[in-house]
DRENDO-1510 file (C-alpha; in Angstrom, 1 decimal, always signed):
<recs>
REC; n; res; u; v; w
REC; 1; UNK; -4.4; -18.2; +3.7 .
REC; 2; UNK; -4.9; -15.6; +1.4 .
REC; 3; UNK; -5.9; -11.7; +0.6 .
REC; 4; UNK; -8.6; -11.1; -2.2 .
REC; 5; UNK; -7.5; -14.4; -3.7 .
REC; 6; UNK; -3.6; -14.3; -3.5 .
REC; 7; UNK; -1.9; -16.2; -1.3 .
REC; 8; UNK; +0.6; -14.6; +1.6 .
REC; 9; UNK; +4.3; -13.9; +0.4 .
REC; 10; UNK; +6.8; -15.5; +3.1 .
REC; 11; UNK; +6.3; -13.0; +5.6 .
REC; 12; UNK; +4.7; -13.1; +8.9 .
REC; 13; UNK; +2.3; -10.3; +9.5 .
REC; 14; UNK; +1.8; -10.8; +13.2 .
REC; 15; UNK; +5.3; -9.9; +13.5 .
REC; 16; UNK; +5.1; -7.0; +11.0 .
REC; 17; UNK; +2.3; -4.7; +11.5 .
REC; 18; UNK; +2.9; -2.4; +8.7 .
REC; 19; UNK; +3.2; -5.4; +6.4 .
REC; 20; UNK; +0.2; -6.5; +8.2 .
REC; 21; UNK; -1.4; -3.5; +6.9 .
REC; 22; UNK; +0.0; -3.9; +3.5 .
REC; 23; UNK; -1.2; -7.0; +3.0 .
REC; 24; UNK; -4.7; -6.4; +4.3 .
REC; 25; UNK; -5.3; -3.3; +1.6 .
REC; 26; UNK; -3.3; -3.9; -1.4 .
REC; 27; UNK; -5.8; -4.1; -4.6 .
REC; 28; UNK; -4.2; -7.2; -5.9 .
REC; 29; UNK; -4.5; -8.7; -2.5 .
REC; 30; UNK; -1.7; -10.2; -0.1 .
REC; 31; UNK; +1.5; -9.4; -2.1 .
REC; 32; UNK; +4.7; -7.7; -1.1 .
REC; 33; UNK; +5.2; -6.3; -4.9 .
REC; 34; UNK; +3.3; -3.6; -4.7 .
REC; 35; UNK; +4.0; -2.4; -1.7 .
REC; 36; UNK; +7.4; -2.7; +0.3 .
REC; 37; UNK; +5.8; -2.0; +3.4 .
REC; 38; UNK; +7.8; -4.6; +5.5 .
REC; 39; UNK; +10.6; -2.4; +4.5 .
REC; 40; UNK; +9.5; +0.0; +7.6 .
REC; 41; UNK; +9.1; -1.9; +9.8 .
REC; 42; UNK; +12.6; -3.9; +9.3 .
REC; 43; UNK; +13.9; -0.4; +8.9 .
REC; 44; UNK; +13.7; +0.2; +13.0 .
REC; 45; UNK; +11.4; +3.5; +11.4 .
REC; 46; UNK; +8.6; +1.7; +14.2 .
REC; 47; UNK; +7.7; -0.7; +16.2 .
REC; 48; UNK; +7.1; -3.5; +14.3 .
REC; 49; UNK; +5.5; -5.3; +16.8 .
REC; 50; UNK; +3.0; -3.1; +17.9 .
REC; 51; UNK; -0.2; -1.5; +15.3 .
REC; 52; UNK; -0.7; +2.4; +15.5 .
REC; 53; UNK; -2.8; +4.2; +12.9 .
REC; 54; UNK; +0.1; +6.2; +11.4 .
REC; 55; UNK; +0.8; +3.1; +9.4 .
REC; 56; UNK; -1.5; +4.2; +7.0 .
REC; 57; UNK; +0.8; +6.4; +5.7 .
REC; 58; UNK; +3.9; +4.5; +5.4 .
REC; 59; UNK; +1.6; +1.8; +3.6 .
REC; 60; UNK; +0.3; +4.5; +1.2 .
REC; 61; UNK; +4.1; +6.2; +0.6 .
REC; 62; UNK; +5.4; +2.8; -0.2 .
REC; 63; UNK; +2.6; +1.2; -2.4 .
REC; 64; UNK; +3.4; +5.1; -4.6 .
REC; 65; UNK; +6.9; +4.4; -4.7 .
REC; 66; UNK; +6.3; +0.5; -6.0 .
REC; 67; UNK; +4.1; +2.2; -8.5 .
REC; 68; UNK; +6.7; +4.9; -9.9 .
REC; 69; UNK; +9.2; +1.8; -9.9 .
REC; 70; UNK; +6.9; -0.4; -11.5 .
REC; 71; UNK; +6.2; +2.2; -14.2 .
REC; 72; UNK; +9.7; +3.3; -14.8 .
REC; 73; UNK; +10.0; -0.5; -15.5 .
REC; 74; UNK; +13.3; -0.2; -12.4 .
REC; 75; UNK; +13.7; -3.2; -10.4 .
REC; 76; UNK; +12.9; -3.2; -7.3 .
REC; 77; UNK; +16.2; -4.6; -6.2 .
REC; 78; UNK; +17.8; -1.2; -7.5 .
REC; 79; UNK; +15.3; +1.2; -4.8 .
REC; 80; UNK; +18.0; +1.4; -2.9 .
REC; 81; UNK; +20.7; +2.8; -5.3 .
REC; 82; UNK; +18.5; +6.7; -5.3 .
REC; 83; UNK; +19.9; +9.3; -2.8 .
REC; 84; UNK; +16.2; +11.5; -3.8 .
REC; 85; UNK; +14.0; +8.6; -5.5 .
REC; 86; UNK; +11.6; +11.2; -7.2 .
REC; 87; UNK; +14.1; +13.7; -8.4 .
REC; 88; UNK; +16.5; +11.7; -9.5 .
REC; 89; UNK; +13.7; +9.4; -11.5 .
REC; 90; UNK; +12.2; +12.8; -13.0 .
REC; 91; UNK; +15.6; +13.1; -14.3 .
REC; 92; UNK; +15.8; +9.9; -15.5 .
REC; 93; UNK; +12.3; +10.2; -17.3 .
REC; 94; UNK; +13.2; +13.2; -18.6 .
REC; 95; UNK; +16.4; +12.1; -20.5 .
REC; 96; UNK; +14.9; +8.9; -21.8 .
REC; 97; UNK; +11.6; +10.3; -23.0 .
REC; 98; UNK; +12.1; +14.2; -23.3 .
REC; 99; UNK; +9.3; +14.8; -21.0 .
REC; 100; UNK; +9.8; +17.6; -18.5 .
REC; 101; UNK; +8.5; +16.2; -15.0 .
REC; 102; UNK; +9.2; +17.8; -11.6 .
REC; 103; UNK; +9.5; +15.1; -8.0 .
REC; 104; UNK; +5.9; +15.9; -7.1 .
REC; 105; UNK; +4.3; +15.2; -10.6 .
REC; 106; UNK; +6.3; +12.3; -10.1 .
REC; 107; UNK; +5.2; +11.3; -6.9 .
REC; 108; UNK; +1.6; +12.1; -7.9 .
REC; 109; UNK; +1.6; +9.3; -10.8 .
REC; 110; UNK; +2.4; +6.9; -7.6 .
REC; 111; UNK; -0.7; +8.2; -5.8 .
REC; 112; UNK; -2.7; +8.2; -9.0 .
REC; 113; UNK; -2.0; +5.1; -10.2 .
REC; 114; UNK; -3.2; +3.4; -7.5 .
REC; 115; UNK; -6.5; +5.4; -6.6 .
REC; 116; UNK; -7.1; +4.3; -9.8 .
REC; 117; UNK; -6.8; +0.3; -8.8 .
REC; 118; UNK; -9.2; +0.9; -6.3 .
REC; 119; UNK; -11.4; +2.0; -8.9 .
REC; 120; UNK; -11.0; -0.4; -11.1 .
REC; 121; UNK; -11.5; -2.4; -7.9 .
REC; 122; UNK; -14.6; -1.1; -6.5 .
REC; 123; UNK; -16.2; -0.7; -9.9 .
REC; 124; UNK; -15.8; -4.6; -10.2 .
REC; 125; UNK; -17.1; -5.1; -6.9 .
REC; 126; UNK; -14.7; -4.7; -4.1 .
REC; 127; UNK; -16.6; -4.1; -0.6 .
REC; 128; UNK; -14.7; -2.6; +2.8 .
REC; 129; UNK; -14.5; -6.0; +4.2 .
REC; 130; UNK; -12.2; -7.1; +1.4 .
REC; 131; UNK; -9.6; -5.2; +3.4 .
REC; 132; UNK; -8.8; -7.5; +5.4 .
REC; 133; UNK; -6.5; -10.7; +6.6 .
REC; 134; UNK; -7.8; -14.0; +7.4 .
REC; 135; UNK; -9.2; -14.9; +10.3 .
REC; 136; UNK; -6.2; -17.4; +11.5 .
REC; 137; UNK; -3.8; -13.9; +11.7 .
REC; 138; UNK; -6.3; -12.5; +14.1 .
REC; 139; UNK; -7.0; -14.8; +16.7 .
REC; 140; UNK; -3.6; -16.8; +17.0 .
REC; 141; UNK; -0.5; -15.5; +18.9 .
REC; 142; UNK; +2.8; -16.3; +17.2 .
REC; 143; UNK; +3.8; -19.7; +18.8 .
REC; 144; UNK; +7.4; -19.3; +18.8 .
REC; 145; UNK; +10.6; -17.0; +17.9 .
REC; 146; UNK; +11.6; -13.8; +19.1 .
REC; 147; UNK; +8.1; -12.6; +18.6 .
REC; 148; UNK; +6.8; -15.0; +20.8 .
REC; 149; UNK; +3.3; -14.4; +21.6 .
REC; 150; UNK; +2.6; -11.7; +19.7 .
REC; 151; UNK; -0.7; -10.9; +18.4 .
REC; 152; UNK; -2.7; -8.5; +15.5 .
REC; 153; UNK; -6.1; -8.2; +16.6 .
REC; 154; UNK; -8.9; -7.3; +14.5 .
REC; 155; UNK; -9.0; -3.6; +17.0 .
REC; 156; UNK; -5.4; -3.1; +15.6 .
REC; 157; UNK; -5.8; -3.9; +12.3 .
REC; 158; UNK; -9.2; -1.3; +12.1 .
REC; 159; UNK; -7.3; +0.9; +13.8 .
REC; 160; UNK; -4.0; +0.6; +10.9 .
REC; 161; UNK; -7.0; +0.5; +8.3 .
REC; 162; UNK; -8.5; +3.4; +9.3 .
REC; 163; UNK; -5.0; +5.2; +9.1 .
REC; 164; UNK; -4.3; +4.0; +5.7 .
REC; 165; UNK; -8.1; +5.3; +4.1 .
REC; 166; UNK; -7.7; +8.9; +6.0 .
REC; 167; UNK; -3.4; +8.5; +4.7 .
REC; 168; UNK; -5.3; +8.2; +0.9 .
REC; 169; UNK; -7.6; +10.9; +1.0 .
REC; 170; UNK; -10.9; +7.7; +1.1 .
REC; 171; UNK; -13.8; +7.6; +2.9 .
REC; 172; UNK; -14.6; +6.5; +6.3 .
REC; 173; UNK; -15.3; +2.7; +4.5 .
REC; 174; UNK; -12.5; +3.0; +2.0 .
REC; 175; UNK; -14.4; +4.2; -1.1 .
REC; 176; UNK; -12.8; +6.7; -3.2 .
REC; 177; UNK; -14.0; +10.0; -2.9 .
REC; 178; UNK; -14.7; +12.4; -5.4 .
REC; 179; UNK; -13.1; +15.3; -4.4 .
REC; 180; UNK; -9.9; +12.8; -4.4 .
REC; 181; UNK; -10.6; +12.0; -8.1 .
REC; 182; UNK; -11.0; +15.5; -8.9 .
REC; 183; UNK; -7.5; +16.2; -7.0 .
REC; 184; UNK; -6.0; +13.4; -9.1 .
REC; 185; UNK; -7.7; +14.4; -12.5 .
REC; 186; UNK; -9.4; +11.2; -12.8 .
REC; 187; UNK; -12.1; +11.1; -14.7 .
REC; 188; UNK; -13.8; +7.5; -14.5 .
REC; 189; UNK; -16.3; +6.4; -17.7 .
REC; 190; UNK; -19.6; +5.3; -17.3 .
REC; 191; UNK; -19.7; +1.6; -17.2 .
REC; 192; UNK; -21.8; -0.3; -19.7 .
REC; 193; UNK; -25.0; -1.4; -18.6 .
</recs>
């Protein structure tokens, strides 16, 4: 089973909707590096057994914050170790590079950086169905374990998705929008024909 080509990390996502969510929209497809979504939903922050569109947002926050890490070149495994993740790594950045840089700059690289995957994405082609799971996840209950009989149905997952697009500022089918690019300062070239 796999998202956009890449094969499901050890998780299940039946059992953890914002994952589920996570997994469904990432640009790189179904990985858990660039986005610690399960993180909410092992947090006790929500149910994780049950879909609601305000997952959007938690998936969106997290993928930024994987993004800021990820460009910092911080392990992941250190996330933890901030008290105020985006003033404290403005401070960081600041003393290792000399570049003055406030939490929301900060925070706005996150969200930039990956507006600009999907971009990159839909310029190569992505469509709105590519944010998705595969069909198995959607019409099978877990058969055993403490989540016993759960389900994500495809309602659910629409419902998360939808949640996530309005969370990112997209359109109604996921495009990016361009007052969002204009927001973001991102000016796209023209691709060759």
């Amino acid at each position: 089973m796999h998202v956009k080509g890449l094969e499901l990390p050890g998780y299940e996502p039946r059992g953890l909707k914002t994952m589920a969510l996570g997994l469904a929209v990432s640009p790189r497809g179904a990985c858990h590096n660039r986005s610690g979504a399960y993180e909410a939903d092992f947090s006790g922050e929500v149910d994780r057994l049950h879909a609601d569109a305000g997952r959007g947002a938690l998936v969106a926050a997290s993928e930024d914050f994987a993004a800021v890490l990820d460009s910092l070149i911080v392990c992941k495994f250190l996330r933890k170790c901030f008290t105020d993740f985006y003033h404290e790594a403005a401070e960081l950045l600041s003393k290792v590079t000399g570049w003055s840089c406030s939490d929301h700059e900060l925070r706005q690289v996150g969200e930039r950086i990956q507006i600009l995957k999907r971009l990159f994405n839909q310029r190569e082609g992505w469509q709105p169905q590519d944010d998705w799971l595969p069909p198995r996840l959607l019409s099978e209950a877990l058969p055993t374990g403490v989540a016993q009989g759960v389900t994500l149905s495809t309602s659910e997952l629409k419902e998360m998705i939808r949640g996530y697009y309005e969370a990112r500022g997209l359109d109604r089918n996921g495009f990016v929008t361009e007052p969002k690019q204009r927001e973001l300062e991102i000016t796209m070239p023209e691709t060759a024909k």
